[in-house]
OpenMM code with the backbone's topology and positions (N, CA, C; nanometers):
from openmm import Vec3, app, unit

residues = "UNK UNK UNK UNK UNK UNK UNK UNK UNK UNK UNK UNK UNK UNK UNK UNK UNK UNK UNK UNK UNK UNK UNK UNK UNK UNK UNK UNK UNK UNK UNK UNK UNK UNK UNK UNK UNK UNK UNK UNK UNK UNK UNK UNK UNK UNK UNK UNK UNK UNK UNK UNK UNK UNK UNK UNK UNK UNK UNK UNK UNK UNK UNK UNK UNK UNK UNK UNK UNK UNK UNK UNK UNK UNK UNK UNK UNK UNK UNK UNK UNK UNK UNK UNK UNK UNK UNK UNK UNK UNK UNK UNK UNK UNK UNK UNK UNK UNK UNK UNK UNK UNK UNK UNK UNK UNK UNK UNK UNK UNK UNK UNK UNK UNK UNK UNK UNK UNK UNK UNK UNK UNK UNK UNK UNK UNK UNK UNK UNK UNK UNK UNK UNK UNK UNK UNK UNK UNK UNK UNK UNK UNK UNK UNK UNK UNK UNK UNK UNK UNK UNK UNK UNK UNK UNK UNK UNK UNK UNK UNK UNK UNK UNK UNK UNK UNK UNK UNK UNK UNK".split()
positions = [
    Vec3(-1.0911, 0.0713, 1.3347),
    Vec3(-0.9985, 0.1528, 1.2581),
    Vec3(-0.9376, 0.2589, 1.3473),
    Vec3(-0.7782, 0.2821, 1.3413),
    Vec3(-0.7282, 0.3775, 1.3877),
    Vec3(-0.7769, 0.4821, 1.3403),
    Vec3(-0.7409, 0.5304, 1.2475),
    Vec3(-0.7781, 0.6531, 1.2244),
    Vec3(-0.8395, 0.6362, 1.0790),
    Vec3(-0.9065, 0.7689, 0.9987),
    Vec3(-1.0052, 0.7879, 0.9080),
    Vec3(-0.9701, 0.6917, 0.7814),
    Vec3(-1.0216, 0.5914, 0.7285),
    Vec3(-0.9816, 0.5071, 0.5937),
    Vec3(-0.8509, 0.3648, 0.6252),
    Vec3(-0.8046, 0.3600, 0.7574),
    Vec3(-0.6754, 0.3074, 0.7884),
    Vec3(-0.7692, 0.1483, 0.8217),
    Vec3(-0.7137, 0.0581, 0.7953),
    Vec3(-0.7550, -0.1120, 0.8144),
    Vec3(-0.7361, -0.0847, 0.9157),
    Vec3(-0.7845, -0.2087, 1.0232),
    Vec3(-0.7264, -0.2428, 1.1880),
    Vec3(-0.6772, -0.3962, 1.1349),
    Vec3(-0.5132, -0.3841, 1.1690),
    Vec3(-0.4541, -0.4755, 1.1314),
    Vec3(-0.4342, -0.5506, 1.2369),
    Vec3(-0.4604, -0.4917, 1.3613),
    Vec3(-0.4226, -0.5562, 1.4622),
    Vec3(-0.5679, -0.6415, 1.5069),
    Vec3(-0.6724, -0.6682, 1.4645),
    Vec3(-0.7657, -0.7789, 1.4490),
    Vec3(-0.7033, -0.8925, 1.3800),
    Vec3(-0.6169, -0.8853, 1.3248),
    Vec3(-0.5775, -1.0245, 1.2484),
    Vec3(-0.3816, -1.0872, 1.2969),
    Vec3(-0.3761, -1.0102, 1.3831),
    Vec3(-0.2843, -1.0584, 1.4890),
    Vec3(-0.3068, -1.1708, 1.5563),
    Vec3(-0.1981, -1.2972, 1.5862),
    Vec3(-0.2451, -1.4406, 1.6751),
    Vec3(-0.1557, -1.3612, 1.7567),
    Vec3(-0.2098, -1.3051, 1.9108),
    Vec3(-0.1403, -1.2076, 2.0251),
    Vec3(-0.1525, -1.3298, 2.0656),
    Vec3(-0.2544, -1.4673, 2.0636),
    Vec3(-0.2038, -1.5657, 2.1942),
    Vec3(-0.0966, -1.6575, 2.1290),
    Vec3(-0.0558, -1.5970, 2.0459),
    Vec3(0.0880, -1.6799, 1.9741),
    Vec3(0.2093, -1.6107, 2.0101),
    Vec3(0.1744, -1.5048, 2.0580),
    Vec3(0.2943, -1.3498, 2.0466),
    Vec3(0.3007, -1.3038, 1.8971),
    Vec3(0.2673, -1.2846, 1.8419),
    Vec3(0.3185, -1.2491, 1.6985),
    Vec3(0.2684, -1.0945, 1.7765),
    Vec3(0.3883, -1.0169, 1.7077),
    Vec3(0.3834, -0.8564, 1.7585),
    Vec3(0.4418, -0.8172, 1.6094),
    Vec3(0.4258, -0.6815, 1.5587),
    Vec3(0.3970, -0.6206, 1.4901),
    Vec3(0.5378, -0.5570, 1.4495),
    Vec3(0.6129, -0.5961, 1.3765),
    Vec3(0.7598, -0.5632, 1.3164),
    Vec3(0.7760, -0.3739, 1.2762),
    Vec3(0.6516, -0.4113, 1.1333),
    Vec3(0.6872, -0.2982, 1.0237),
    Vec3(0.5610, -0.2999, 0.9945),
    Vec3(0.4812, -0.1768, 0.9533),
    Vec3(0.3550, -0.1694, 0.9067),
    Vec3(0.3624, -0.0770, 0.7992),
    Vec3(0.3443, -0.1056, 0.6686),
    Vec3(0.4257, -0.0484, 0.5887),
    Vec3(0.2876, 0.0123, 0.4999),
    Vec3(0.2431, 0.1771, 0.5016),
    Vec3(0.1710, 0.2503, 0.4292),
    Vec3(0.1944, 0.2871, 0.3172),
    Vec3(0.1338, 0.3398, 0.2447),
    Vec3(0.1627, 0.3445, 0.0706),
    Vec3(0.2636, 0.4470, 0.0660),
    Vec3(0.3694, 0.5212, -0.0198),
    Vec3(0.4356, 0.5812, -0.0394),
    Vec3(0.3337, 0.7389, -0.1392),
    Vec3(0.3860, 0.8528, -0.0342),
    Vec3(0.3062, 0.9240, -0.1220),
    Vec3(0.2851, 0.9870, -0.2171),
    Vec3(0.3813, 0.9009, -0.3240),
    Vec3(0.4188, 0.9196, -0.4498),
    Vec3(0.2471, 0.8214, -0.4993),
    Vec3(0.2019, 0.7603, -0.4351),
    Vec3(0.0880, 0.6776, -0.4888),
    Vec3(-0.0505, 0.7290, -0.4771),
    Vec3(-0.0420, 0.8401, -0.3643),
    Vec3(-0.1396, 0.9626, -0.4166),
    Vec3(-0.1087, 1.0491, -0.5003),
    Vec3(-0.0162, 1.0966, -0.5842),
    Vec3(-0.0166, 1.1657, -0.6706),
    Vec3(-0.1402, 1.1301, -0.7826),
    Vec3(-0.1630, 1.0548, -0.8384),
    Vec3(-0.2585, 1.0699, -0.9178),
    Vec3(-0.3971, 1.0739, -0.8702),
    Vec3(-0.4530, 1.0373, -0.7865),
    Vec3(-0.5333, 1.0774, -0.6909),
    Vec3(-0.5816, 1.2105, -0.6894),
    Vec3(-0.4565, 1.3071, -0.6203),
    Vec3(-0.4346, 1.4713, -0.5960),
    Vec3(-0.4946, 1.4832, -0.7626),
    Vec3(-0.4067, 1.4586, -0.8221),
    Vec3(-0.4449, 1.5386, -0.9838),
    Vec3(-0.5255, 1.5391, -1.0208),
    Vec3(-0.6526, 1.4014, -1.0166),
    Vec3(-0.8379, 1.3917, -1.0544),
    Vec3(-0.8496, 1.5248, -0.9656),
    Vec3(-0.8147, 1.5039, -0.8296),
    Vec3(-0.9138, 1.6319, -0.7396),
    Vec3(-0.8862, 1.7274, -0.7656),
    Vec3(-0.7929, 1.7721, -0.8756),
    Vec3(-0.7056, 1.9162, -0.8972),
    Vec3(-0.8281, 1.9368, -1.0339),
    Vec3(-0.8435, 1.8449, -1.1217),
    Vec3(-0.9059, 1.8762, -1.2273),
    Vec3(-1.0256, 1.8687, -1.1887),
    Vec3(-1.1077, 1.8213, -1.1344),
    Vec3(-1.2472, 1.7736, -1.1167),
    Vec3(-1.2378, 1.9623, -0.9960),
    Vec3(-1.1804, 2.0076, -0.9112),
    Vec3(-1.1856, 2.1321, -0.8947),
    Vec3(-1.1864, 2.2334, -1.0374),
    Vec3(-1.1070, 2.2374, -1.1124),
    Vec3(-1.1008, 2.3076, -1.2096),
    Vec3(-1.2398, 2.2843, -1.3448),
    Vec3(-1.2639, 2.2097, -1.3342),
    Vec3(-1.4081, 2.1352, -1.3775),
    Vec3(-1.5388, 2.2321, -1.3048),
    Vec3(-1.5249, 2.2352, -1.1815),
    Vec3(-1.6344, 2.2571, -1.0846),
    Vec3(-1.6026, 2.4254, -1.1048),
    Vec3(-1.5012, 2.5212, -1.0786),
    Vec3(-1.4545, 2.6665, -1.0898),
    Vec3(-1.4902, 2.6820, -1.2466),
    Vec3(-1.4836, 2.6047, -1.3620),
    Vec3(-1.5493, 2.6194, -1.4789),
    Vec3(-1.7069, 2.6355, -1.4964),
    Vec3(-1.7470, 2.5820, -1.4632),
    Vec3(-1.8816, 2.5845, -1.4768),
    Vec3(-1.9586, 2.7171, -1.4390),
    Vec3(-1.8997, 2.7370, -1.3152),
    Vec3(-1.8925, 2.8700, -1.3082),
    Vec3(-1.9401, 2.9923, -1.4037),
    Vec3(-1.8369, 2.9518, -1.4882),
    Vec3(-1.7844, 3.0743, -1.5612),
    Vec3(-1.8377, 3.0710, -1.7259),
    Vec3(-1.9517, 2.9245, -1.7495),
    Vec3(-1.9625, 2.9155, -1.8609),
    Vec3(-2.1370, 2.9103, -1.8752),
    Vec3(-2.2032, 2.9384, -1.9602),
    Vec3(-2.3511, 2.9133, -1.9689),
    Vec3(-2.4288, 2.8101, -1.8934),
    Vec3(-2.5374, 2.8249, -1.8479),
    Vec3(-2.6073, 2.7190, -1.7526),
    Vec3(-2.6426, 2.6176, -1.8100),
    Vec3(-2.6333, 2.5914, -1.9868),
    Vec3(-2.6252, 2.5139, -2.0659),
    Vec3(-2.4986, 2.4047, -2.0612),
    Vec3(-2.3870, 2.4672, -2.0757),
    Vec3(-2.2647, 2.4087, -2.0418),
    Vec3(-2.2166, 2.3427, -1.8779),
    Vec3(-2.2793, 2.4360, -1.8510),
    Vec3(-2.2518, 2.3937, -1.6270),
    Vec3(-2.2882, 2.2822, -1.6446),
    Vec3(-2.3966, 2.2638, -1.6319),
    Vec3(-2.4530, 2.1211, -1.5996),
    Vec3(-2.3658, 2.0068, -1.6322),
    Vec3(-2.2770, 2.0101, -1.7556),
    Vec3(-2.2022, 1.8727, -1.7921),
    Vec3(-2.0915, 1.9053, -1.7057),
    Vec3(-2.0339, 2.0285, -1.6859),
    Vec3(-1.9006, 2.0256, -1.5926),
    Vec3(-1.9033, 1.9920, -1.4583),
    Vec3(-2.0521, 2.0295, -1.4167),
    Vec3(-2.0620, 2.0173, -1.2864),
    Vec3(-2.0619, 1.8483, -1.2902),
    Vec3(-2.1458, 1.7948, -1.3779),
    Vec3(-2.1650, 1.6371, -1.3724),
    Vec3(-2.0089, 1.5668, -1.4199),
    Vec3(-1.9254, 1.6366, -1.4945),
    Vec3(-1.8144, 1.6207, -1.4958),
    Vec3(-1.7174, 1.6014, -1.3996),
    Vec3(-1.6891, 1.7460, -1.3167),
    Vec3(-1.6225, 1.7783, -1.2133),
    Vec3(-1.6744, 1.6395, -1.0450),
    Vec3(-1.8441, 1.6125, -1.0426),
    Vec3(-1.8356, 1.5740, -0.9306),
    Vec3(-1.7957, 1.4027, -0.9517),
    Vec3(-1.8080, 1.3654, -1.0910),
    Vec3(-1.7726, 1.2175, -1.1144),
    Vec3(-1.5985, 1.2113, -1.1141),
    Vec3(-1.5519, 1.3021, -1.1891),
    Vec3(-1.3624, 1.2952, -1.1443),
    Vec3(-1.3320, 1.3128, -0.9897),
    Vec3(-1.4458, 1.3723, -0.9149),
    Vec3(-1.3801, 1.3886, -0.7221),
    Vec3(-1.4702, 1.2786, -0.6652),
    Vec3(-1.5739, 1.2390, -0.7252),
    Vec3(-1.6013, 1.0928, -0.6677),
    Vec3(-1.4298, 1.0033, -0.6819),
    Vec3(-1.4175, 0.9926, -0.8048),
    Vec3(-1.3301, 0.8510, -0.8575),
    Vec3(-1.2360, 0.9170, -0.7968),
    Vec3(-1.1834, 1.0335, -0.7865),
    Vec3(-1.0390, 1.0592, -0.7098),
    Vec3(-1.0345, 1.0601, -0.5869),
    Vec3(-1.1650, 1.0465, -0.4761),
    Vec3(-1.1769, 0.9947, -0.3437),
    Vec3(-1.1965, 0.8918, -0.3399),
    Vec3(-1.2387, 0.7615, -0.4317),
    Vec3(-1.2152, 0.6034, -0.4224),
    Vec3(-1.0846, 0.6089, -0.4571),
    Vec3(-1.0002, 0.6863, -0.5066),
    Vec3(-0.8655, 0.6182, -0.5352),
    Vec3(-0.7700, 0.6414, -0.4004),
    Vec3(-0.8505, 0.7545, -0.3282),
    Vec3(-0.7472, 0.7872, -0.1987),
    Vec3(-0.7647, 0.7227, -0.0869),
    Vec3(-0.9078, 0.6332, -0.0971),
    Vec3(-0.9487, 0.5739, 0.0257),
    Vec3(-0.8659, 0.4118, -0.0288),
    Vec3(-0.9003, 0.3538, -0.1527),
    Vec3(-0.7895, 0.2767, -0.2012),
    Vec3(-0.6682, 0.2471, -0.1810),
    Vec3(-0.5769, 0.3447, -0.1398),
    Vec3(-0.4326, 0.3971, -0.1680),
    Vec3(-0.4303, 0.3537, -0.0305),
    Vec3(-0.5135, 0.4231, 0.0644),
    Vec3(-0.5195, 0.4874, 0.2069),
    Vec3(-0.5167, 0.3574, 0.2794),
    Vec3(-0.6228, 0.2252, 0.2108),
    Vec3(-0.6497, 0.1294, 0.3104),
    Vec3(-0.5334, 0.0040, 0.2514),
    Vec3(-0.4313, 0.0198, 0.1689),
    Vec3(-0.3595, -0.0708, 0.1543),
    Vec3(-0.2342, -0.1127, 0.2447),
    Vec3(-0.2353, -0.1711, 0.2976),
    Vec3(-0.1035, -0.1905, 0.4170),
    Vec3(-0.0365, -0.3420, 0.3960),
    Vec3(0.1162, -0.2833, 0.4307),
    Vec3(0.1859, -0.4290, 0.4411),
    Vec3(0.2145, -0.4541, 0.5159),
    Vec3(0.2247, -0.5826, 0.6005),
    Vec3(0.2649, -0.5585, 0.7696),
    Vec3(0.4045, -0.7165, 0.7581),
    Vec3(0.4663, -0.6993, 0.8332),
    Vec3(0.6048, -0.7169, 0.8916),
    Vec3(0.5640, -0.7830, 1.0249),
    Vec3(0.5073, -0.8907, 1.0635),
    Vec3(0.5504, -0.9477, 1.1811),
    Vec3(0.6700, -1.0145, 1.1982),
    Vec3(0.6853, -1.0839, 1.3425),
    Vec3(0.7725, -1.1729, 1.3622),
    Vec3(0.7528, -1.3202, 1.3499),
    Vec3(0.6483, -1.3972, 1.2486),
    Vec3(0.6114, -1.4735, 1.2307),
    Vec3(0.5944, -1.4528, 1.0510),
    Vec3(0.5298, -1.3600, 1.0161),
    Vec3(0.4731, -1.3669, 0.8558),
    Vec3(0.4782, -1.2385, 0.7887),
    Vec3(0.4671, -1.2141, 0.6825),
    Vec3(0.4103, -1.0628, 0.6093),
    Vec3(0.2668, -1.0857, 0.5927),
    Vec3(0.2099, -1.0571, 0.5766),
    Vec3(0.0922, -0.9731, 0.5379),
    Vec3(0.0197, -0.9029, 0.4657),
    Vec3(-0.0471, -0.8997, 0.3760),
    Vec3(-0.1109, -0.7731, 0.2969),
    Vec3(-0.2745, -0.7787, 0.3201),
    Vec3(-0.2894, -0.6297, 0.3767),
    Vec3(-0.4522, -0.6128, 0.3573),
    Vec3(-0.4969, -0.5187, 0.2636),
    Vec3(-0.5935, -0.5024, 0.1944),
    Vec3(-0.6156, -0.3748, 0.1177),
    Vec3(-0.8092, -0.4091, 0.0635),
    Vec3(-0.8257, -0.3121, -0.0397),
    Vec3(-0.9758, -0.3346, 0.0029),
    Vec3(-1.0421, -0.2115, 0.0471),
    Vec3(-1.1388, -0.1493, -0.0042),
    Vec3(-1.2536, -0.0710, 0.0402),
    Vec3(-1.3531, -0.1129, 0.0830),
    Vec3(-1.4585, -0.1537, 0.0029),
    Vec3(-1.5836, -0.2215, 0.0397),
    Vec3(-1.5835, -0.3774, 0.0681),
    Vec3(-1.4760, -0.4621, 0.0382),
    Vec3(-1.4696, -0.5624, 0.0765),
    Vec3(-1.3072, -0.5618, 0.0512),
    Vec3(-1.2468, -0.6443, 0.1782),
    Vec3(-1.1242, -0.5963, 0.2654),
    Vec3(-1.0455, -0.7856, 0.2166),
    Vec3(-0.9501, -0.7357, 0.1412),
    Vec3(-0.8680, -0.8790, 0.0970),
    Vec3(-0.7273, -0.8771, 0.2214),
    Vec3(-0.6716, -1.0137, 0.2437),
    Vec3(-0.5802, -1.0508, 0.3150),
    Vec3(-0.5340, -1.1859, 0.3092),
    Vec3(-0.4076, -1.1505, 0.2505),
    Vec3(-0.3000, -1.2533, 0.1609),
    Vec3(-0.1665, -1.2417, 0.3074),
    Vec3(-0.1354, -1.3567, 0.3362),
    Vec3(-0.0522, -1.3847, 0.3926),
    Vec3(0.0473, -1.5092, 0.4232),
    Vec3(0.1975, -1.4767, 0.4355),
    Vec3(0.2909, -1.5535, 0.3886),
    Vec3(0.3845, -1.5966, 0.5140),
    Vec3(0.3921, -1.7014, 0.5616),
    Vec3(0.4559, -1.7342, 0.6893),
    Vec3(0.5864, -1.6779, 0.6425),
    Vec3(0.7123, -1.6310, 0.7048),
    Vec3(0.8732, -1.6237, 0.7021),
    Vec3(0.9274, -1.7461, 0.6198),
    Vec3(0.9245, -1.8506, 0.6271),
    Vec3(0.9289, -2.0203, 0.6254),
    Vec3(0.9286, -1.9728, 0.4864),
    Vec3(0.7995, -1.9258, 0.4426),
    Vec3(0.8240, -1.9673, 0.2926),
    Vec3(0.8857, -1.8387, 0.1942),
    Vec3(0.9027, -1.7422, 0.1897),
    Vec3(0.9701, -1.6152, 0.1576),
    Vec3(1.1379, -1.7065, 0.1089),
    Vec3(1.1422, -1.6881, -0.0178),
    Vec3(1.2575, -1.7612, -0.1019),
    Vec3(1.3469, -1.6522, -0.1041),
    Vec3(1.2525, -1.5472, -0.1825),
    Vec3(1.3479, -1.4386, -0.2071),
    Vec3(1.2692, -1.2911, -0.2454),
    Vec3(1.3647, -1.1692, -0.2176),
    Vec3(1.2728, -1.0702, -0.2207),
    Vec3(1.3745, -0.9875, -0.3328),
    Vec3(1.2889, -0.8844, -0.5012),
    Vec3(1.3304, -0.8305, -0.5314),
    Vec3(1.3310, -0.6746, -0.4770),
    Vec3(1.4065, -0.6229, -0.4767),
    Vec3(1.3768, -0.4650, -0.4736),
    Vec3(1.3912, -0.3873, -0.5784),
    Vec3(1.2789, -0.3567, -0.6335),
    Vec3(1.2528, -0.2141, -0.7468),
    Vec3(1.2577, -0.1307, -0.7492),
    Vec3(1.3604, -0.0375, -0.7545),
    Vec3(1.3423, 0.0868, -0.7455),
    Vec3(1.3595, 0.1674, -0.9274),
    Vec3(1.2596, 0.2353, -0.9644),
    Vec3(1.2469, 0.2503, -1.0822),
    Vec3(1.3195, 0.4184, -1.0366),
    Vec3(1.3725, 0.5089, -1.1682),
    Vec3(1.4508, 0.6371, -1.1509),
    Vec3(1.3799, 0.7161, -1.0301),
    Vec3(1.1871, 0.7476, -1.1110),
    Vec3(1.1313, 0.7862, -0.9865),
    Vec3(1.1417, 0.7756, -0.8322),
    Vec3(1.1464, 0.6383, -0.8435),
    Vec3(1.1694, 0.5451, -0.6697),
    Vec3(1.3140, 0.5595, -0.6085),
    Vec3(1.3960, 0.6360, -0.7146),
    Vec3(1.5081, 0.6298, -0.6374),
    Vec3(1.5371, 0.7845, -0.6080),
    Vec3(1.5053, 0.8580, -0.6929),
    Vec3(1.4651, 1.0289, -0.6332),
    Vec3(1.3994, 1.0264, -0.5495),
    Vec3(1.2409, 0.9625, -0.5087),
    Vec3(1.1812, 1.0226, -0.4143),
    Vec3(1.1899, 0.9338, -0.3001),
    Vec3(1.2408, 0.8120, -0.2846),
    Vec3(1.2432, 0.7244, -0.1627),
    Vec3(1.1753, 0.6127, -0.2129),
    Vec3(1.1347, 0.5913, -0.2878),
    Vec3(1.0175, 0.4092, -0.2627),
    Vec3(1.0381, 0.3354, -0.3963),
    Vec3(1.0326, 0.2096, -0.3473),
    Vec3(1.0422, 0.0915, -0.4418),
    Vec3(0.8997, 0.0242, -0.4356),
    Vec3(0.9386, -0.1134, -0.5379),
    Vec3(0.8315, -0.1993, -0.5314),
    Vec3(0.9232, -0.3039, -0.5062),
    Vec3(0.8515, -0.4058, -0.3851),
    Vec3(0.8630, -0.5613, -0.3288),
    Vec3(0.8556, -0.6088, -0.4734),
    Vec3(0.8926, -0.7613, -0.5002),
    Vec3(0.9040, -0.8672, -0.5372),
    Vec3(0.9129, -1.0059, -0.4503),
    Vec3(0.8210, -1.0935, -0.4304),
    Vec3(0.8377, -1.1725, -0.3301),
    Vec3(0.8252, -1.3139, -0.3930),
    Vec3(0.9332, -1.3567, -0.3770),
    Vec3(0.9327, -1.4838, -0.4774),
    Vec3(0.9446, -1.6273, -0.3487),
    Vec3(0.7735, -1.6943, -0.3668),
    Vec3(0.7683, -1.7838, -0.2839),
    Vec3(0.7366, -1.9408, -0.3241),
    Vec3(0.6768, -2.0323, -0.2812),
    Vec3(0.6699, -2.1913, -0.3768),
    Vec3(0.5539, -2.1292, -0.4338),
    Vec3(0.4647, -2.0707, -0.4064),
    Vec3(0.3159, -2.0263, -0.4388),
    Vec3(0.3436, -1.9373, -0.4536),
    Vec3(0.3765, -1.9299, -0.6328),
    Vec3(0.3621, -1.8102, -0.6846),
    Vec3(0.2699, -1.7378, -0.7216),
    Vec3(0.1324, -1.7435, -0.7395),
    Vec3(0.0017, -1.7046, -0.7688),
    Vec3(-0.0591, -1.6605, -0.6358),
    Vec3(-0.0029, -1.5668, -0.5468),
    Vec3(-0.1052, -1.5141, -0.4119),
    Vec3(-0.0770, -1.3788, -0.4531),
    Vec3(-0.1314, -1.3002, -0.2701),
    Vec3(-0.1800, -1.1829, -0.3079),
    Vec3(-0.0475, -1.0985, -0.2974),
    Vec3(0.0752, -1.1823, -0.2281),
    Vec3(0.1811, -1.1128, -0.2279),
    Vec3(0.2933, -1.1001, -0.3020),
    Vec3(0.2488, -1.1456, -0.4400),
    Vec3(0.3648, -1.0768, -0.4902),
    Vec3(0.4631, -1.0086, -0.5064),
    Vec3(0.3632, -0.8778, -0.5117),
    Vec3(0.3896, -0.7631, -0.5430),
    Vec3(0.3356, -0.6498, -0.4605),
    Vec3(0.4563, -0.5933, -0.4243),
    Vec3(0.3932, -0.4697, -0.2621),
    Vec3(0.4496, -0.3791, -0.3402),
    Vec3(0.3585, -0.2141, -0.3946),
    Vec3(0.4018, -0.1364, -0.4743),
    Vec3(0.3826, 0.0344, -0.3738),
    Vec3(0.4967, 0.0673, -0.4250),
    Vec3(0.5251, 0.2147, -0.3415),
    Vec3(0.5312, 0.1714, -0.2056),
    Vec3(0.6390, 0.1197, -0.1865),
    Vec3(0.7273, 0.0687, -0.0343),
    Vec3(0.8158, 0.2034, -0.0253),
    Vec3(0.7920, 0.2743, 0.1451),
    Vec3(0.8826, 0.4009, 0.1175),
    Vec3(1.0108, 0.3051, 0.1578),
    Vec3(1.1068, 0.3938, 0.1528),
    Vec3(1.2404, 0.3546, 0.2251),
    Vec3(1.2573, 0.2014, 0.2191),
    Vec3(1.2515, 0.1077, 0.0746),
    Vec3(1.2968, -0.0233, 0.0495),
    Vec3(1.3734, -0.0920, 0.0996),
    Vec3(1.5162, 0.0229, 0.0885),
    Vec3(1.5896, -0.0959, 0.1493),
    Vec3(1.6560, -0.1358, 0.2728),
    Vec3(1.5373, 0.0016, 0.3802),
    Vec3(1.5599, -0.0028, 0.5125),
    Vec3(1.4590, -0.1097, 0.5623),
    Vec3(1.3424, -0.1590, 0.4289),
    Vec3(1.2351, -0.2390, 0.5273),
    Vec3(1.2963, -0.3530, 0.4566),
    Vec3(1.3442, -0.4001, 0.3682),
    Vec3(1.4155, -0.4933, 0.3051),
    Vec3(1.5035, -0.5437, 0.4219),
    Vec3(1.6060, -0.4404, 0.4954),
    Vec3(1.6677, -0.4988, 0.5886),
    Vec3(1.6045, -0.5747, 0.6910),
    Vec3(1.4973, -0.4843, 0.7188),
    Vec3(1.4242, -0.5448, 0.8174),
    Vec3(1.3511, -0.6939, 0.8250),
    Vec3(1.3080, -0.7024, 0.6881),
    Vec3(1.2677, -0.8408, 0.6571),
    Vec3(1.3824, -0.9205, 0.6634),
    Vec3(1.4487, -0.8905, 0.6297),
    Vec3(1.5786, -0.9835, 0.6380),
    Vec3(1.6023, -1.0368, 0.7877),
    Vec3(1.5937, -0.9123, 0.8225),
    Vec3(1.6887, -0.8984, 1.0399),
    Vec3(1.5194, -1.0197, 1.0631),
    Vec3(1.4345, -0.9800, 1.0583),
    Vec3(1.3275, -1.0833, 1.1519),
    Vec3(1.3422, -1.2395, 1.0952),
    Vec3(1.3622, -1.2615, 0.9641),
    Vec3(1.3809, -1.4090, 0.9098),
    Vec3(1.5157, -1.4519, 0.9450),
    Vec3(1.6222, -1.3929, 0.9972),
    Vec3(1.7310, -1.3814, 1.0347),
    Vec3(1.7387, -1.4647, 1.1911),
    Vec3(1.6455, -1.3678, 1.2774),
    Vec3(1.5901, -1.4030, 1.3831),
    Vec3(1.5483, -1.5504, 1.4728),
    Vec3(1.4519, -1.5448, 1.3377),
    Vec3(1.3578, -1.6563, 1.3627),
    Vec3(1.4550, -1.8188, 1.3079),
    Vec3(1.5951, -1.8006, 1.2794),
    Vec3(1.6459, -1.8881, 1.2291),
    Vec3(1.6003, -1.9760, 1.1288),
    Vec3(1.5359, -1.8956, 1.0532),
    Vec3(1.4951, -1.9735, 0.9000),
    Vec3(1.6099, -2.0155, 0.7863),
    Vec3(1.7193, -1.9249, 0.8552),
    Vec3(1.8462, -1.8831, 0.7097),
    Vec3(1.9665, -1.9300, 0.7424),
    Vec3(1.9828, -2.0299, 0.8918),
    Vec3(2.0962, -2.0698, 0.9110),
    Vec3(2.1557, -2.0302, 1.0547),
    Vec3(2.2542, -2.0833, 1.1102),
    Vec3(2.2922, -1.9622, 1.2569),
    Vec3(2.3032, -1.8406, 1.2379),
    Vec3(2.2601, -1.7389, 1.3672),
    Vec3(2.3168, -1.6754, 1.3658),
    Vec3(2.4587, -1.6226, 1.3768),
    Vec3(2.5215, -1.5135, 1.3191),
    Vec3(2.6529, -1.4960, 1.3126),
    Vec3(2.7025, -1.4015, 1.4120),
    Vec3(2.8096, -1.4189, 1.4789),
    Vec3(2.8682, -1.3124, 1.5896),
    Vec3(2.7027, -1.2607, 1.6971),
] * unit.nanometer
topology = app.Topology()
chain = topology.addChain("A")
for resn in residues:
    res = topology.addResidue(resn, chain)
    for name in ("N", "CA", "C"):
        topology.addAtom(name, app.Element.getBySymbol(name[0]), res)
């Protein structure tokens, strides 16, 4: 692992194929927001107890440390989900205690929606749609993509590349 909670994506690289590393696409941090908010309350939980009978503490405290448990599985969650962009395939890893990885050669990528719901278009991020012959995998659906339809291009420019879509033009 690069750094604290991050997959090593680059273990599942074929380097004696060349496949090199396009776009590595981290959650948008509109997808910790709810995350932040357990740890905002489960603090306010914990500063309560405080302030209330040693009768009452006890459930806030048991309160407060079960909402910052579940709101640090949701950030290490959030944290270890990645989409990756080679020049061969996409990718998805995600996974805490046991680490899933769904992956889709270029070849078969039919078509890609881009979602951007009101939120996603104020703050920067959409959700993928990936419409392939195998519709039942893990890639469906890639949710809180920052900057959509700059990595949208990008998927495009590498399948572009790789002459999956016809000549290139000019």
């Amino acid at each position: 692992m690069s750094a604290f909670g991050s997959p090593d994506i680059r273990r599942h690289l074929l380097r004696e194929e060349g496949e090199v590393v396009v776009d590595e696409v981290e959650r948008h941090w509109v997808a910790f927001v709810r995350p932040a908010l357990e740890a905002f309350v489960a603090f306010l939980l914990l500063v309560a107890s405080l302030l209330v009978s040693i009768g009452v503490a006890w459930v806030l405290l048991l309160a407060g440390g079960a909402v910052a448990l579940h709101a640090g599985w949701a950030t290490l969650r959030e944290r270890r989900d990645r989409f990756v962009v080679t020049n061969m395939r996409v990718f998805r890893i995600h996974g805490v205690l046991s680490t899933r990885l769904a992956t889709m050669p270029l070849s078969r990528i039919l078509d890609i929606t881009v979602d951007k719901p009101v939120t996603g278009r104020i703050f920067g991020y959409g959700h993928f749609i990936f419409e392939s012959a195998a519709q039942e995998q893990g890639l469906r659906e890639i949710r809180y993509v920052g900057r959509p339809d700059d990595r949208d291009l990008t998927i495009q420019r590498v399948v572009q590349r790789t002459g999956l879509r016809g000549p290139r033009v000019g």
